[in-house]
N, CA, C and O atoms as a Maestro MAE file, in Angstrom:
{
 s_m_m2io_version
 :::
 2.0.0
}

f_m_ct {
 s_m_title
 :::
 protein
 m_atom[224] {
  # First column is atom index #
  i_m_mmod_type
  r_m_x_coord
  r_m_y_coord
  r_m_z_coord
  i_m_residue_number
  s_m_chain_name
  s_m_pdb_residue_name
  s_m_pdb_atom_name
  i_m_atomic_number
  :::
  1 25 -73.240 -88.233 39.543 1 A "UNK " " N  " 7
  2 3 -72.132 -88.708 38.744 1 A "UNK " " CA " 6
  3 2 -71.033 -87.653 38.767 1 A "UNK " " C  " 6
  4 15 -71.389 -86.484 38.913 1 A "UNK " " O  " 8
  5 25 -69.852 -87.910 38.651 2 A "UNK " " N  " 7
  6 3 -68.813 -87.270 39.264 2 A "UNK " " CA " 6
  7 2 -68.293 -86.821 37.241 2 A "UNK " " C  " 6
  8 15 -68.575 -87.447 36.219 2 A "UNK " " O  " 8
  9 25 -67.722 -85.901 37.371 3 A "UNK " " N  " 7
  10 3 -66.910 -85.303 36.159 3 A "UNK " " CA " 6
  11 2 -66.025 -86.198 35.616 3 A "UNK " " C  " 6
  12 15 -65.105 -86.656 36.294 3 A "UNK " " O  " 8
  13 25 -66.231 -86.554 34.254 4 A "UNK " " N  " 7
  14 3 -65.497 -87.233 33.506 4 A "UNK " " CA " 6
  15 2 -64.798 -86.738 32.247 4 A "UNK " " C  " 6
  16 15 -65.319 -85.836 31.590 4 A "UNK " " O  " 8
  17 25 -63.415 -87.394 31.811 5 A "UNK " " N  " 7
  18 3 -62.670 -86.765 30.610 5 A "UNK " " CA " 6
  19 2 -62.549 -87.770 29.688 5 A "UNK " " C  " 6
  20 15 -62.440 -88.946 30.036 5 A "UNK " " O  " 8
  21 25 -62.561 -87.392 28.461 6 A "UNK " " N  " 7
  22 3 -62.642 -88.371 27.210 6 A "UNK " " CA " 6
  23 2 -61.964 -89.654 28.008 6 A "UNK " " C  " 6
  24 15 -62.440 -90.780 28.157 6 A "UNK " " O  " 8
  25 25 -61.069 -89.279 28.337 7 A "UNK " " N  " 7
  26 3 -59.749 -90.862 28.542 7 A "UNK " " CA " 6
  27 2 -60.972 -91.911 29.360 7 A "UNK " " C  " 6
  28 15 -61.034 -93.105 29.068 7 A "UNK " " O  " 8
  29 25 -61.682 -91.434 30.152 8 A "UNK " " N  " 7
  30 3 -62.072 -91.866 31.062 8 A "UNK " " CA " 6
  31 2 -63.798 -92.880 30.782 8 A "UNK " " C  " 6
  32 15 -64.578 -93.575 31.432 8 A "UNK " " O  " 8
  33 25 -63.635 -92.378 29.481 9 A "UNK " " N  " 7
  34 3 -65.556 -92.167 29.046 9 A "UNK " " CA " 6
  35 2 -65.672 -93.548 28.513 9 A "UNK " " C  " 6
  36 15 -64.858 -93.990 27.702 9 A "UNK " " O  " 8
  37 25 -66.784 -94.301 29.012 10 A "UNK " " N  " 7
  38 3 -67.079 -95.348 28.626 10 A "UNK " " CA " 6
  39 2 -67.454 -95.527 27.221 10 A "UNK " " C  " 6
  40 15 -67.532 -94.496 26.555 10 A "UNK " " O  " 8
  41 25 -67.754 -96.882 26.526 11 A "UNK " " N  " 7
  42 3 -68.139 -96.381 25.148 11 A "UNK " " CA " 6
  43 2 -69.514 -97.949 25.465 11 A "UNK " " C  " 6
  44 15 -69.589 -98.989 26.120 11 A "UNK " " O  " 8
  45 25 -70.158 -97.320 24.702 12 A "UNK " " N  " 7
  46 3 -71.773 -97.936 24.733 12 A "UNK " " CA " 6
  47 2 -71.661 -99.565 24.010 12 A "UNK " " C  " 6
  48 15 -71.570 -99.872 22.821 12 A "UNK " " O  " 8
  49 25 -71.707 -100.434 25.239 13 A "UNK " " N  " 7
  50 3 -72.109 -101.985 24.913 13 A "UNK " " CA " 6
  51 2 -72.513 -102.213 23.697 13 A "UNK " " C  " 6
  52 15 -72.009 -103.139 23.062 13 A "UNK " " O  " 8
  53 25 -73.606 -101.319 23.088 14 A "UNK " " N  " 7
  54 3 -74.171 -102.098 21.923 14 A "UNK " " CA " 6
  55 2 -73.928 -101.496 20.316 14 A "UNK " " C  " 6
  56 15 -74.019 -102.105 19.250 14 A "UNK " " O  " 8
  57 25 -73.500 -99.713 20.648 15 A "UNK " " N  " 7
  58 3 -73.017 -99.061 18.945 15 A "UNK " " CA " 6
  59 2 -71.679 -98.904 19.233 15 A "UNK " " C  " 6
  60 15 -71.050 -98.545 18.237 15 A "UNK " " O  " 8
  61 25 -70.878 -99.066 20.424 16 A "UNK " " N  " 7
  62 3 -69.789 -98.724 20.203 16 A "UNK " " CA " 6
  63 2 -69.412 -97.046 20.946 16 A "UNK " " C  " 6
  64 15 -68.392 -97.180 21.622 16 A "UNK " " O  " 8
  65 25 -69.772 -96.022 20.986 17 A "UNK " " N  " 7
  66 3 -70.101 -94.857 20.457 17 A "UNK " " CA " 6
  67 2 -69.413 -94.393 21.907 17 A "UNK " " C  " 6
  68 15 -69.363 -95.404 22.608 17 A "UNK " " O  " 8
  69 25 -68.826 -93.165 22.667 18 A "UNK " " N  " 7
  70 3 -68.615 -92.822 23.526 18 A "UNK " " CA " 6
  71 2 -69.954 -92.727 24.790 18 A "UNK " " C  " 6
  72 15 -71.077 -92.646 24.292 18 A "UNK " " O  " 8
  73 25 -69.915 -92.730 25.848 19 A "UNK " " N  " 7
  74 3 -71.062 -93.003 26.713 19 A "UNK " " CA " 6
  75 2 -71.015 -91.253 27.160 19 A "UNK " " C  " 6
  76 15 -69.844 -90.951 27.389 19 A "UNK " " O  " 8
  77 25 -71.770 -90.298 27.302 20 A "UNK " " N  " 7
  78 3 -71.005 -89.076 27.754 20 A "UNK " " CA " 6
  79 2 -72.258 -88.966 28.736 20 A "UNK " " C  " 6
  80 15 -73.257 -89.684 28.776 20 A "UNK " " O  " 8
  81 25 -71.948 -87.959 29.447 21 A "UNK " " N  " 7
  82 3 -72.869 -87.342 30.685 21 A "UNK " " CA " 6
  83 2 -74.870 -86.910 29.731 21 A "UNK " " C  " 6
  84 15 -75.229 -85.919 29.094 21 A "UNK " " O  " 8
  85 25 -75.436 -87.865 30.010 22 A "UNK " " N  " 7
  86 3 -76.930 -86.761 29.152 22 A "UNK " " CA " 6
  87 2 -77.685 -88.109 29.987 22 A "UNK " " C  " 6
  88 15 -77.281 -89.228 30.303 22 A "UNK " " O  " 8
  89 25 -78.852 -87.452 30.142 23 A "UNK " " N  " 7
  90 3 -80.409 -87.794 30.431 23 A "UNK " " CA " 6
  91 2 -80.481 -89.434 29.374 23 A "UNK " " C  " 6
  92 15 -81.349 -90.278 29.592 23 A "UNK " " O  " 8
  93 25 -79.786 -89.543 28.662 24 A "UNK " " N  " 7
  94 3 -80.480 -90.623 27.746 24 A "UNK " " CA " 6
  95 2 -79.135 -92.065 28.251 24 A "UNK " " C  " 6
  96 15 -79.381 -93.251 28.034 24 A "UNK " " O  " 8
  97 25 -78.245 -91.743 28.695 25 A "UNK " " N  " 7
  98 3 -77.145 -92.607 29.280 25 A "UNK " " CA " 6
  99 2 -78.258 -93.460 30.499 25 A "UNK " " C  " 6
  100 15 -79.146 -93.020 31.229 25 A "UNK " " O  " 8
  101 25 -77.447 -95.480 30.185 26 A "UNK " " N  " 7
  102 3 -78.247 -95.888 30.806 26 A "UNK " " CA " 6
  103 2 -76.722 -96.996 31.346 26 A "UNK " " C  " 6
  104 15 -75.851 -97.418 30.585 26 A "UNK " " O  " 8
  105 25 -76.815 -97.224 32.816 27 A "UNK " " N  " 7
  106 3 -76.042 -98.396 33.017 27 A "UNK " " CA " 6
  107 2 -76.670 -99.659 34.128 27 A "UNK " " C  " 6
  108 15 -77.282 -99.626 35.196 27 A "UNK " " O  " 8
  109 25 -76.251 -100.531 33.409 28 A "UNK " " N  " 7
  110 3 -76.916 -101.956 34.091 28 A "UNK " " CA " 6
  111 2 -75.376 -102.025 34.705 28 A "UNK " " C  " 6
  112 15 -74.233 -101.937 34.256 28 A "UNK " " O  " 8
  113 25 -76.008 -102.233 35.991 29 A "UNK " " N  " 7
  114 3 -74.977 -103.527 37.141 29 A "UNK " " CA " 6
  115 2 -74.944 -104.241 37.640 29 A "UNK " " C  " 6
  116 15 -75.812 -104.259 38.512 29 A "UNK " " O  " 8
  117 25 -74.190 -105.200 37.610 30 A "UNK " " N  " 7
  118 3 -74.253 -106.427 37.606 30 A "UNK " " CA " 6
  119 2 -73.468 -107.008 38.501 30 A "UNK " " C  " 6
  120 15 -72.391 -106.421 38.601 30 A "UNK " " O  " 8
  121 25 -73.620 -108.209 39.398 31 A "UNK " " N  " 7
  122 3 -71.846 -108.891 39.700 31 A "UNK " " CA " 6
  123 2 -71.729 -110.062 38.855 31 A "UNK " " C  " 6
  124 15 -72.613 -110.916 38.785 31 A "UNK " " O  " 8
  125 25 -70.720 -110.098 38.262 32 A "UNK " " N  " 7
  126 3 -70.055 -111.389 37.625 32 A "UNK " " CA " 6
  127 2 -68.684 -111.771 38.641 32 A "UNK " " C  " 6
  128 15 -67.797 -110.938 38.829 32 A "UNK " " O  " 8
  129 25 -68.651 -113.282 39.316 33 A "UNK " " N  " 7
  130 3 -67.544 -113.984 39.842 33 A "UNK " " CA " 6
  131 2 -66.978 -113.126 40.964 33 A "UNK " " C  " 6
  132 15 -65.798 -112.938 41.262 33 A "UNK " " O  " 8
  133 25 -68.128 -112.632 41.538 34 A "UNK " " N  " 7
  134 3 -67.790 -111.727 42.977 34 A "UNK " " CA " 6
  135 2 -67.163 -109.721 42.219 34 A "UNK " " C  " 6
  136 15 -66.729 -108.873 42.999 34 A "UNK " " O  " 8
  137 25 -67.258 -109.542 41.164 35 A "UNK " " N  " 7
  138 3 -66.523 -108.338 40.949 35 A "UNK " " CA " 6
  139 2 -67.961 -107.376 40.107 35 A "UNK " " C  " 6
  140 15 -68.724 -107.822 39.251 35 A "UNK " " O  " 8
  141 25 -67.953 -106.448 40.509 36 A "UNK " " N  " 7
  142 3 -69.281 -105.819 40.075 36 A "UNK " " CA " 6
  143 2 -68.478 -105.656 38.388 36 A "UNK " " C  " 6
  144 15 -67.376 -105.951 37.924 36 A "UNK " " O  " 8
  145 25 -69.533 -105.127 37.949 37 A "UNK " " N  " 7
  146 3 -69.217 -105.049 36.310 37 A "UNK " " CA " 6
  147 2 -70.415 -103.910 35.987 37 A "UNK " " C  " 6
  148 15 -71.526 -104.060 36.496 37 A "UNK " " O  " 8
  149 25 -70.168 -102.932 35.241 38 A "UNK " " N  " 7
  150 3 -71.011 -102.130 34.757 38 A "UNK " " CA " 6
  151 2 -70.767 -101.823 32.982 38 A "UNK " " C  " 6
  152 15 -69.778 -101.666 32.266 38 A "UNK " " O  " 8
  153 25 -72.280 -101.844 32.767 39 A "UNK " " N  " 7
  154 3 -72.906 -101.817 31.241 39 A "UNK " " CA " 6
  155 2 -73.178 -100.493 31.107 39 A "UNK " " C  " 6
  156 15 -73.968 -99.848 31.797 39 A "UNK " " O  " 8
  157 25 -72.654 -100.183 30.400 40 A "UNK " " N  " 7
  158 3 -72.795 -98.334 29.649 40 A "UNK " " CA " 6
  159 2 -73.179 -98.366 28.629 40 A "UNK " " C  " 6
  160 15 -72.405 -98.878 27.820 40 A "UNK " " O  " 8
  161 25 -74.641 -97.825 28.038 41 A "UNK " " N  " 7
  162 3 -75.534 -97.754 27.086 41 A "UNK " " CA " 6
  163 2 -75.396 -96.171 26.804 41 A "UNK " " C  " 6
  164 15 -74.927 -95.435 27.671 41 A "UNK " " O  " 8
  165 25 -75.769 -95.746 25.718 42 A "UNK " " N  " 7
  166 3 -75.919 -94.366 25.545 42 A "UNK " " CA " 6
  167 2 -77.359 -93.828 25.217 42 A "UNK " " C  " 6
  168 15 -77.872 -92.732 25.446 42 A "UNK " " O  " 8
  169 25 -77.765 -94.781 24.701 43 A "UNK " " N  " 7
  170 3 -79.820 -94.661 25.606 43 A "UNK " " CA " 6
  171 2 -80.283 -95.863 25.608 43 A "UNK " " C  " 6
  172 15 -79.839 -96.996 25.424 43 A "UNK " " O  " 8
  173 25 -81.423 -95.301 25.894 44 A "UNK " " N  " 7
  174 3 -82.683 -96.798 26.092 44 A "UNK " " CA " 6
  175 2 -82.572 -97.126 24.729 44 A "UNK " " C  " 6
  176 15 -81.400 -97.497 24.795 44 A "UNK " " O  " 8
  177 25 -82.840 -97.271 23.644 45 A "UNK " " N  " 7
  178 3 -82.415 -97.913 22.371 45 A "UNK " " CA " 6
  179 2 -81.557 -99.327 22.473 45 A "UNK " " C  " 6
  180 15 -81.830 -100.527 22.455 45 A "UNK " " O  " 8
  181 25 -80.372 -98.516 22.590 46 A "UNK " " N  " 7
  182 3 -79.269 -99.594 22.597 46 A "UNK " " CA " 6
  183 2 -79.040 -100.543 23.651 46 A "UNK " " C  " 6
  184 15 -78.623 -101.701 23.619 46 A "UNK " " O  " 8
  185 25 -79.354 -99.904 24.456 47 A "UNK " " N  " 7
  186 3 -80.025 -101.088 26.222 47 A "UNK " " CA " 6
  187 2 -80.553 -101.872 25.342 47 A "UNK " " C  " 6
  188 15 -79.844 -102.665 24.722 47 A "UNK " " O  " 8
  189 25 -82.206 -101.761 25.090 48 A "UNK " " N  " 7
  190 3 -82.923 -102.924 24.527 48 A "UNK " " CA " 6
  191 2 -82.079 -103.625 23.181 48 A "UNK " " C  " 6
  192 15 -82.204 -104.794 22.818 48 A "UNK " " O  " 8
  193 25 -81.455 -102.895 22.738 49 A "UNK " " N  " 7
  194 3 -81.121 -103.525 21.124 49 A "UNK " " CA " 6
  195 2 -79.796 -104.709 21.770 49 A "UNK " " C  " 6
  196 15 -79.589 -105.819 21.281 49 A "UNK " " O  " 8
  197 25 -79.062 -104.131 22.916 50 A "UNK " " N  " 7
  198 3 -77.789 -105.213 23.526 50 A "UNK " " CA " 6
  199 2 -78.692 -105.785 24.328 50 A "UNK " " C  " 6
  200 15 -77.708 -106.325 24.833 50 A "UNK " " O  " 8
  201 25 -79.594 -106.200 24.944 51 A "UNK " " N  " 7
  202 3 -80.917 -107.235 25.622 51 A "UNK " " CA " 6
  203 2 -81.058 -107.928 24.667 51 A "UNK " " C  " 6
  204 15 -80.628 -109.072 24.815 51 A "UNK " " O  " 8
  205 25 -81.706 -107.585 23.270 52 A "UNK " " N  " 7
  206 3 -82.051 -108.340 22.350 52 A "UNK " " CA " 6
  207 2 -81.100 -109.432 21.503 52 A "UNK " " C  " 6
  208 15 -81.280 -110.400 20.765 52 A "UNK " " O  " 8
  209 25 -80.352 -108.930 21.878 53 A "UNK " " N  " 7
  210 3 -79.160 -109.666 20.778 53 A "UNK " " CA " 6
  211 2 -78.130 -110.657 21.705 53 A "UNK " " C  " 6
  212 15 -77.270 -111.408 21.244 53 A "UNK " " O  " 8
  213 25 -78.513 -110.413 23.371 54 A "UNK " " N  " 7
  214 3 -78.383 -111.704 24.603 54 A "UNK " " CA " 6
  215 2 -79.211 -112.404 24.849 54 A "UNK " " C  " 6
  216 15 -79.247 -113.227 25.764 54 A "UNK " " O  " 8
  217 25 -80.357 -112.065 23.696 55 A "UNK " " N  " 7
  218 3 -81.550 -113.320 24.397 55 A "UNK " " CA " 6
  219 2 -81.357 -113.944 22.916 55 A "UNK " " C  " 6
  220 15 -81.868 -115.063 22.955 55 A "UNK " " O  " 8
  221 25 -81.131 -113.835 22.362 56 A "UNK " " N  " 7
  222 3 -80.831 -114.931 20.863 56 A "UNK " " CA " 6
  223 2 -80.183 -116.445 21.363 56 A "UNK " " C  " 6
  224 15 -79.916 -117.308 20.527 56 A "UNK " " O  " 8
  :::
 }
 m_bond[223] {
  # First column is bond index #
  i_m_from
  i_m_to
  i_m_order
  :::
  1 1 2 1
  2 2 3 1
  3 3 4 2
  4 3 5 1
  5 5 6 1
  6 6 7 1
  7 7 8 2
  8 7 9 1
  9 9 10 1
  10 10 11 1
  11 11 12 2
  12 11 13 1
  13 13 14 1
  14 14 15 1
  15 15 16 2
  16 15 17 1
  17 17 18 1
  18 18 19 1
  19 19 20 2
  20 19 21 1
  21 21 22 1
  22 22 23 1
  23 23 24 2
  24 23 25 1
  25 25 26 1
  26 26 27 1
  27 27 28 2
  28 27 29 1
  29 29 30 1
  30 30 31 1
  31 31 32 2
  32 31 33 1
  33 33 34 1
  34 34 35 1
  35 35 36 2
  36 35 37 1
  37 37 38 1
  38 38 39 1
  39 39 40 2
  40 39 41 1
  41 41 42 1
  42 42 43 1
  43 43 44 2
  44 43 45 1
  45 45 46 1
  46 46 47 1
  47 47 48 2
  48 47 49 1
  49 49 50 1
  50 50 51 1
  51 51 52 2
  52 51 53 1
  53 53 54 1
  54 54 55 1
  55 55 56 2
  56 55 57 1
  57 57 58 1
  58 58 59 1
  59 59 60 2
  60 59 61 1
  61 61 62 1
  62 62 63 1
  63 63 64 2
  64 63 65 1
  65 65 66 1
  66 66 67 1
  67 67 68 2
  68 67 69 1
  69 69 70 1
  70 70 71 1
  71 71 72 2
  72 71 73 1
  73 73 74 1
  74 74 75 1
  75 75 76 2
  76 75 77 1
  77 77 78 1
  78 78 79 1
  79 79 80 2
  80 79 81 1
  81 81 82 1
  82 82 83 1
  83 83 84 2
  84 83 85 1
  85 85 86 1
  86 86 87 1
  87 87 88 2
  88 87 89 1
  89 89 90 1
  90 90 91 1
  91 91 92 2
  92 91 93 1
  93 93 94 1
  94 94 95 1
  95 95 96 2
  96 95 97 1
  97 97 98 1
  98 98 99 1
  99 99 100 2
  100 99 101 1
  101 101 102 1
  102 102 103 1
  103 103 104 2
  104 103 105 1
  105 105 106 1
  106 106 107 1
  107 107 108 2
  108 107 109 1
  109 109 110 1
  110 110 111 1
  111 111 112 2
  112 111 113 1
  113 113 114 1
  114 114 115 1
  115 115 116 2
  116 115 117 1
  117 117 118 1
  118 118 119 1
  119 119 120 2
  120 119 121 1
  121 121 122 1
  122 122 123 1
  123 123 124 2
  124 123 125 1
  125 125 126 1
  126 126 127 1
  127 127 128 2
  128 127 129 1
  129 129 130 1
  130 130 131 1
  131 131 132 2
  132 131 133 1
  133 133 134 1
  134 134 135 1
  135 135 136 2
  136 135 137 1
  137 137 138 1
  138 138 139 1
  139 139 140 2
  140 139 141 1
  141 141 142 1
  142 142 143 1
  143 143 144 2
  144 143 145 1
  145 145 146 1
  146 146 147 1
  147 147 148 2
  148 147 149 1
  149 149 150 1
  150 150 151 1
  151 151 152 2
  152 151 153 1
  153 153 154 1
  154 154 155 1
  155 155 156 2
  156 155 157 1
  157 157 158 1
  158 158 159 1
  159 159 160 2
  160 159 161 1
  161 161 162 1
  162 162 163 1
  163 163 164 2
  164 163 165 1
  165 165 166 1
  166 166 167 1
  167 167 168 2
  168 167 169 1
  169 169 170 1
  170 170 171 1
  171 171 172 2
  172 171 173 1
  173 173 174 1
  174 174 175 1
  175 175 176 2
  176 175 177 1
  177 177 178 1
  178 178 179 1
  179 179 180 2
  180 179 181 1
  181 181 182 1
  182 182 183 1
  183 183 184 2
  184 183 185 1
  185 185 186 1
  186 186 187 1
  187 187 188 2
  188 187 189 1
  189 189 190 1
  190 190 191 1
  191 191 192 2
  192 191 193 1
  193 193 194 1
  194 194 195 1
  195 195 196 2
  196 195 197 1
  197 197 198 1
  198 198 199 1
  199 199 200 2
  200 199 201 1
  201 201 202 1
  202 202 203 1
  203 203 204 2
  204 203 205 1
  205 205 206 1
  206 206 207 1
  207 207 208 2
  208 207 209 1
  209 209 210 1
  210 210 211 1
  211 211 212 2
  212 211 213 1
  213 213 214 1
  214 214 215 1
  215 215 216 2
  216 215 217 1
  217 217 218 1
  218 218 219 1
  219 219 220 2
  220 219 221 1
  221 221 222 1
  222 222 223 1
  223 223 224 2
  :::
 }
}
């Protein structure tokens, strides 16, 4: 993963929260309508907790 600056920093699908560089950062990718799309989690927690709350 290449160096990132606040402006740049994803913020986590499911609390909201800034996504920053650590061991616990998780991203799902996906293509939607031919254009890749990426999911930025800030751990396994919130992965499963934004899973859980798409399977409702």
């Amino acid at each position: 993963m290449t160096d990132s600056t606040d402006e740049d920093t994803p913020d986590c699908r499911h609390c909201g929260d800034p996504v920053g560089s650590s061991a616990e950062q998780r991203v799902i990718t996906t293509v939607e309508d031919g254009s890749t799309v990426y999911k930025h989690f800030c751990s396994d927690d919130c992965r499963e907790g934004w899973e859980s709350s798409t399977d409702a």
